[in-house]
C-alpha positions in Angstrom: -9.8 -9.2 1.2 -6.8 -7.2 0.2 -3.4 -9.6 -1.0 -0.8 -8.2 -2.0 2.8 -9.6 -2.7 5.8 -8.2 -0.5 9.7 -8.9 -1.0 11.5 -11.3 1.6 13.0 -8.4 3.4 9.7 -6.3 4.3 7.9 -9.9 5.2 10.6 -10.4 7.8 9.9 -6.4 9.4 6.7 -7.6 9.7 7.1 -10.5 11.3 9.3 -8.7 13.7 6.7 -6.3 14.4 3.3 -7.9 13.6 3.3 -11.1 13.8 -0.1 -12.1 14.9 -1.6 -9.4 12.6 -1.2 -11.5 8.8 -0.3 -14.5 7.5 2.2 -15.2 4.7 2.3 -17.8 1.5 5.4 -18.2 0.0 4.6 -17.6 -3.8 7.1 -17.2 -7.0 7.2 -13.8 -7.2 7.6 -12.8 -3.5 5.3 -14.1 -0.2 1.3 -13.9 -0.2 0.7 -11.6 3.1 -3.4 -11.7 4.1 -3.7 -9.7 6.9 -5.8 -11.4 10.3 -7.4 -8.3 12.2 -11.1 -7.4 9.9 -10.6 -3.3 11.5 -7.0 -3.5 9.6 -8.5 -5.3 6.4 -11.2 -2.1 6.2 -8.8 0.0 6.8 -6.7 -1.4 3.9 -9.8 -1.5 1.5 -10.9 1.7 2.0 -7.2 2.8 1.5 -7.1 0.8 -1.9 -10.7 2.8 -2.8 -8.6 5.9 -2.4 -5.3 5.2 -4.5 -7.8 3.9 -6.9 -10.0 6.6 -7.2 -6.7 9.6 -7.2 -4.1 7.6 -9.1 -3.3 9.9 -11.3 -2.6 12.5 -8.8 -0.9 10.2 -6.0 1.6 9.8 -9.4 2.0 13.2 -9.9 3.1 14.1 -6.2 5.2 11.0 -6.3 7.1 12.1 -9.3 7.2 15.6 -7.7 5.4 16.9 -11.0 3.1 19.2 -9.2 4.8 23.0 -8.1 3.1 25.4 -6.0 2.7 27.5 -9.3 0.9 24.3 -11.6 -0.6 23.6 -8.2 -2.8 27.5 -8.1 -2.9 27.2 -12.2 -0.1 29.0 -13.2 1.9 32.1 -12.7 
């Protein structure tokens, strides 16, 4: 099971939008979402796998490190 803590703001979009889909703890540091639908948990783990496995390089294109020259190996 995947939890993970979301600010007030993106609870309420989901809510909106998904609201048989989770469920939501209030908790210190933001709200406790566990989400309902077992094909959506998978789907979550198996997207957890993946950042865990290419951190590094999900960092790198975040920070917009990687150019189409470091990208082929260099010039």
């Amino acid at each position: 099971m995947v939890e993970i803590l979301v600010p007030k703001e993106i609870l309420e979009y989901l809510r909106k939008n998904n609201a048989n889909d989770f469920s939501a703890t209030e908790m210190p540091d933001g709200y406790l979402v566990k989400m309902n639908d077992p094909e959506v948990q998978r789907e979550l783990d198996m997207a957890l796998k993946i950042i865990d496995k290419y951190e590094e390089t999900l960092r790198m294109l975040a920070n917009d490190d990687i150019s189409p020259a470091n990208a082929s190996g260099g010039e």
